[in-house]
N, C-alpha and C positions, 0 to 999 in steps of 0.2 A: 504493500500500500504506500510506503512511505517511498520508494521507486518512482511508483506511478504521478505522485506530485509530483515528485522533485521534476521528472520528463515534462509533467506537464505545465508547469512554472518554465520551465526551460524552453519549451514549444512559445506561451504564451510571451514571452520579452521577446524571443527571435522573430515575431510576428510584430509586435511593436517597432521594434529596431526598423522591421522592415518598410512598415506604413510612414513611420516619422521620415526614414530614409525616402522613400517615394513621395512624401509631404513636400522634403524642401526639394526633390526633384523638380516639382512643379511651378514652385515658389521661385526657383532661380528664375527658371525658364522664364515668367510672367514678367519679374522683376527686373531681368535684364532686355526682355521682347524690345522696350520703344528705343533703348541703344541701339538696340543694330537693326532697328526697320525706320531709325529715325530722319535718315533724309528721305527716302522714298517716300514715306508716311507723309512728311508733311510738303513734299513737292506736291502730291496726290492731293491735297488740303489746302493748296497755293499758298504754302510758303516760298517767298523769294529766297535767294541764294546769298541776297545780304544778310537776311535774319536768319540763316538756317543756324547758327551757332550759338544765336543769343536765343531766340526764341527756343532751342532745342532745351539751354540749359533753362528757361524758367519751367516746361512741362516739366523734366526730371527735377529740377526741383519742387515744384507741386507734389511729386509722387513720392519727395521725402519725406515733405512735410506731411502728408498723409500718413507713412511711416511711423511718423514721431508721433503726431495721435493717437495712431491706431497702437503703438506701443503700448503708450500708456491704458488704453484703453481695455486692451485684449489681457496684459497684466493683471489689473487690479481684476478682472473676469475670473484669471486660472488661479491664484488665489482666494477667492470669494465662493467659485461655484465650482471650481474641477476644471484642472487642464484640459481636459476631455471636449468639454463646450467648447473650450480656445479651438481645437483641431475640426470641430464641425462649422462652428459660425465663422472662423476666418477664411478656410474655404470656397465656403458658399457665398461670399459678398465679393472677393476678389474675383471668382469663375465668371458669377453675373458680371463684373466688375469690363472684365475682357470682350463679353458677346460684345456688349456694348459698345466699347473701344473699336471692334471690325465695322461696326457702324456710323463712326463718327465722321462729322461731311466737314466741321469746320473748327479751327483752332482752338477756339475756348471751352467749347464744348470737349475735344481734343484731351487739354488739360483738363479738365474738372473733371473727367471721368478717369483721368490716372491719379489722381488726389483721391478717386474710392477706392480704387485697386493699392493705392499704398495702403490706405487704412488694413483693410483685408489680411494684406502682403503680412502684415505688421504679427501677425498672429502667429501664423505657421513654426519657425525655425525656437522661437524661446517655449512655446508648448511640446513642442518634441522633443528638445533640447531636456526640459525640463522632467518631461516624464521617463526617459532613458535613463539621465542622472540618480533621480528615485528610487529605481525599480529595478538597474544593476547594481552589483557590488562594486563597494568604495576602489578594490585594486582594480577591477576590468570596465568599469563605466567609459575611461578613456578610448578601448576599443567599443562602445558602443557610438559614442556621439562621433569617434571617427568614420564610423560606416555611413554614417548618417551625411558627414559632412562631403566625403566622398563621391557615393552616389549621386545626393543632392545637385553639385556644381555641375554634374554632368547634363545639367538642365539646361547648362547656357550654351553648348554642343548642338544640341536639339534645337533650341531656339532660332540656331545661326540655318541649320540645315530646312525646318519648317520654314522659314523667312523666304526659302528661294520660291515658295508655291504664293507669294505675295502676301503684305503685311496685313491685309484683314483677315486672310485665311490663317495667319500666326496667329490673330488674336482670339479667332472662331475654334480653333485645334488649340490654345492653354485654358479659355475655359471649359472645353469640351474633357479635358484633362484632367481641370479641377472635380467636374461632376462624376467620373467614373472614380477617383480616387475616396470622393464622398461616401460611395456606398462600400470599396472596400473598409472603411473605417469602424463599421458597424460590429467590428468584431473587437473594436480596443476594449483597454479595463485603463481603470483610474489608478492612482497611484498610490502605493499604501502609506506613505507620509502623507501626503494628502490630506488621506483618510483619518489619521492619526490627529495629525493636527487640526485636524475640522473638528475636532472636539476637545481643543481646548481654549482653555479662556482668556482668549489674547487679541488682540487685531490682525484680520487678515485682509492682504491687499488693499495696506492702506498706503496708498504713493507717497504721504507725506510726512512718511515713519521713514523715508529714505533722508530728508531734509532738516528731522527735529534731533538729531543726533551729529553732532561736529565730526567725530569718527566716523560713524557711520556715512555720512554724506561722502565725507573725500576716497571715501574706499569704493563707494559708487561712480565718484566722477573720476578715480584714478581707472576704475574697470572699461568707461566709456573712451579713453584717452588714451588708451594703448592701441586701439582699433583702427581710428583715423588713415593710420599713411597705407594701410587698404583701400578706403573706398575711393581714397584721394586719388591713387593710382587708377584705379577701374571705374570710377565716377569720370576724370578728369583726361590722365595720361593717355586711356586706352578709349576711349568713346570717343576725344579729340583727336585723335591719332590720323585723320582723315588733313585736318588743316596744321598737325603739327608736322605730318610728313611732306607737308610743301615747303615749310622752314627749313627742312632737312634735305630738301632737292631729290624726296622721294623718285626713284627710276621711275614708279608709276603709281598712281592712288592707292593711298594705300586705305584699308576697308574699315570701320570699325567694327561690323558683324566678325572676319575674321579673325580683328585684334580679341574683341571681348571672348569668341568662341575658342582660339588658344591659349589667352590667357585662362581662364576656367578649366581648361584641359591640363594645365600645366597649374590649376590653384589647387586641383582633386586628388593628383600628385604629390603636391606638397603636402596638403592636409593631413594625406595619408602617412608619409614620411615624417609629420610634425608630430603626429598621435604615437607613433612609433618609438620617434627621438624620446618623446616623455614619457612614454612606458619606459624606457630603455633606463633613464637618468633617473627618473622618477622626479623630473622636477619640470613642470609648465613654464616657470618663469624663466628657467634657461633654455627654452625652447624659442619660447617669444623673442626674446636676446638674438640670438644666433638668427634666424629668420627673419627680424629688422636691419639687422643691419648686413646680411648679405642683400638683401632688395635694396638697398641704398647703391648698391654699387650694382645692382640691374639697372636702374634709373640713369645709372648715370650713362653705362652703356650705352642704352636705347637713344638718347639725345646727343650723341655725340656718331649717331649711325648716320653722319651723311651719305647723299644715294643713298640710303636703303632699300633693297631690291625687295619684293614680294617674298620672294623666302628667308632673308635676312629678319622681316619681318616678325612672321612664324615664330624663328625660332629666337626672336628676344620675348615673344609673349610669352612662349613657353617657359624662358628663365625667369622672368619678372613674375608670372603667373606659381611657379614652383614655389619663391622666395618671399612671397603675401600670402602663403597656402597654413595661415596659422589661422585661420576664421575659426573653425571648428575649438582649437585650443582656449582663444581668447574668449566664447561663448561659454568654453567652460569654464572658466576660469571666474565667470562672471558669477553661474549657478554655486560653485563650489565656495564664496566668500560670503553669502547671505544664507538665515534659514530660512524652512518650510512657507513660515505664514507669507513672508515675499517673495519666496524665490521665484515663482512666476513671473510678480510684476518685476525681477530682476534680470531676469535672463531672456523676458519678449522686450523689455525698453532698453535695456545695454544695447543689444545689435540695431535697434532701429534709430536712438535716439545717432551712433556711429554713423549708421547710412545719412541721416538728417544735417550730422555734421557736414552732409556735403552742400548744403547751402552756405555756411557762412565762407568755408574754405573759397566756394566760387564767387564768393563778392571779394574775398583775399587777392583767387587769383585775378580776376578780372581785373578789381585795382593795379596790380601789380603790371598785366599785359599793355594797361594803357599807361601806364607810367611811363615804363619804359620804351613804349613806343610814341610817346608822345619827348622822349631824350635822343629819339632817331637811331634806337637800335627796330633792323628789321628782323632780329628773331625776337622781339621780344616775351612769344611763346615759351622758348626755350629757356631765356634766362627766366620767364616769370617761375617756369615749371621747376628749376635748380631752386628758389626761393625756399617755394612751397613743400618739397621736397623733405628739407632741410629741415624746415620750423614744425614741421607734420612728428617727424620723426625724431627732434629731439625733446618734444613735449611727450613723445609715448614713451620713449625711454625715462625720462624723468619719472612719468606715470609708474610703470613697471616697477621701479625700485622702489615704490610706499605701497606697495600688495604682497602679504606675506604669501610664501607657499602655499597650494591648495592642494596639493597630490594625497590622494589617499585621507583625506579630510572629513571624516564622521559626516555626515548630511543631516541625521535625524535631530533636529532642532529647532527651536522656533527663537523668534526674537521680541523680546517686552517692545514695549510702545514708550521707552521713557530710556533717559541718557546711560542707563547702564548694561549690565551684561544679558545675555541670552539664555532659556532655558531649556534644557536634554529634555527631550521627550519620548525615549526610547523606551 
């Protein structure tokens, strides 16, 4: 009898791993869709070829900002009602979220329907994230959230490949995606922390139990801060790569379906190697280390590839893509530093509130672009992007070093609602 459980607890997490895992499948996919259908999309929508850059970055920025709401919103959810809800209702608003999007005739519209799909977006990776963490044990959870992270990025793959059958049909095939993945979900289970904790007598998913504690806040804002020179890259480096590869006397256009699709190929990779490294060491923090700061010196590569020829390309996405491949670590890292009653709202607003930082970064870089080009440098992409680079990546590092280890860190705990410590509820 006691056989028969243990198989079938063992059945039951191997089926989660694999929903959560085909969750942020989807979620990349969606997430990364209007990067790489984004001229075609909005030439089809009449946008001119002056605004294709500025108006590209306010929709993706909308669909950050969507992000950051929906973070917080889907959070304080999977703490309050069961991560479970987070995995059905985010879903199902981001899928409708898409039909929608392949219908869209004009710009604003355009935008305001990826400000839903971030909200949406917002759910997915911190409820899987968070229910894996739970529900494996403290030494092997790290290989759970890296299967997850793995598979996941292989979303942005697909996306580039569905993208060639035209961008409404990308957006009619991820919510068609969404909805079939909907009904496999009908087999999850909640989580036994969760559970545990939903009966005791403390606050749960309260957002601004992150804010009433000095400690507590900066170990939240140091978790969101190590993130950054990610999405900076793949928000900025890799989606712009179309008008920075003319700075670079690109041999020939160069794509950003293709940069995003190998950079991701090359993040699934790393991931996968990142989850590994910190099995191996048993330490996250020295993984995050090591994988900052070799991307520093991909970046630097990549801008300094004049001519770069279409396969020159490729294969800097794939290094740059390898060497930012610590998403998966840095989400844990996030769930692993808070207990039960927030770790929800900790582990769906860490990553989104991250992606969101890509608004201000892009009023950084912008200022930065016209600065310098208005001092009569004509790269001044390139210098902007060395700036940003720079300032991205030494505020994460700085971050990094005020986060203690999380490896192998007891999970079953909650947190008081007042300036002092936490209590075991095992």
């Amino acid at each position: 009898m006691a056989d028969n459980a243990i198989q079938k607890n063992a059945k039951n997490v191997t089926f989660l791993v694999i929903v959560a895992a085909l969750g942020y499948f989807v979620d990349i996919y969606d997430l990364l869709i209007f990067s790489i259908v984004r001229v075609q999309s909005l030439h089809d929508i009449g946008v001119s070829d002056v605004e294709m850059r500025t108006k590209g970055e306010f929709i993706i920025n909308m669909q950050m900002f969507g992000l950051l709401l929906g973070g917080i919103l889907w959070g304080v959810i999977g703490d309050k009602f069961g991560r479970i809800r987070v995995l059905f209702g985010s879903i199902l608003l981001y899928s409708l979220a898409n039909f929608a999007n392949g219908l869209a005739t004009d710009y604003y519209t355009y935008a305001a329907v990826r400000f839903i799909a971030g909200i949406g977006l917002a759910g997915e990776l911190g409820a899987g994230i968070t229910l894996v963490s739970e529900t494996m044990s403290k030494e092997k959870r790290g290989y759970g959230t890296m299967i997850v992270a793995v598979v996941g990025l292989f979303g942005a793959a697909a996306a580039n490949v569905v993208s060639k059958l035209g961008w409404q049909n990308a957006y009619f095939i991820g919510g068609g995606l969404g909805m079939l993945l909907l009904l496999l979900r009908v087999g999850t289970f909640e989580s036994g922390m969760f559970k545990q904790a939903e009966k005791a007598e403390v606050s749960k998913g309260d957002f601004w139990m992150l804010f009433n504690n000095r400690k507590r806040f900066f170990k939240y804002l140091n978790c969101i801060l190590i993130g950054m020179p990610l999405w900076f890259v793949v928000g900025i480096l890799i989606t712009q790569s179309p008008e920075i590869g003319k700075e670079l006397n690109a041999a020939e256009p160069l794509s950003a379906g293709t940069g995003v699709m190998y950079t991701y190929i090359g993040l699934s990779f790393g991931d996968m190697f990142a989850g590994l490294f910190a099995q191996l060491t048993k330490s996250r923090r020295l993984t995050m280390l090591v994988f900052q700061l070799i991307s520093v010196i991909s970046v630097i590569v990549y801008l300094n590839l004049h001519g770069i020829t279409h396969t020159q390309f490729i294969g800097i996405c794939l290094f740059i893509g390898f060497f930012i491949g610590y998403w998966a670590t840095f989400v844990t890292i996030a769930s692993e530093q808070f207990g039960t009653n927030i770790r929800a709202t900790v582990t769906t607003t860490v990553p989104n509130f991250v992606r969101g930082s890509l608004i201000p970064i892009t009023w950084a870089f912008e200022f930065l672009v016209k600065h310098f080009k208005a001092q009569g440098y004509p790269n001044s992409l390139i210098i902007a992007s060395y700036v940003m680079m720079g300032l991205v990546t030494v505020i994460a590092l700085l971050a990094l070093s005020q986060l203690k280890e999380s490896f192998s860190k007891d999970l079953n705990y909650v947190e008081k609602n007042d300036p002092v410590s936490d209590i075991n509820i095992a």
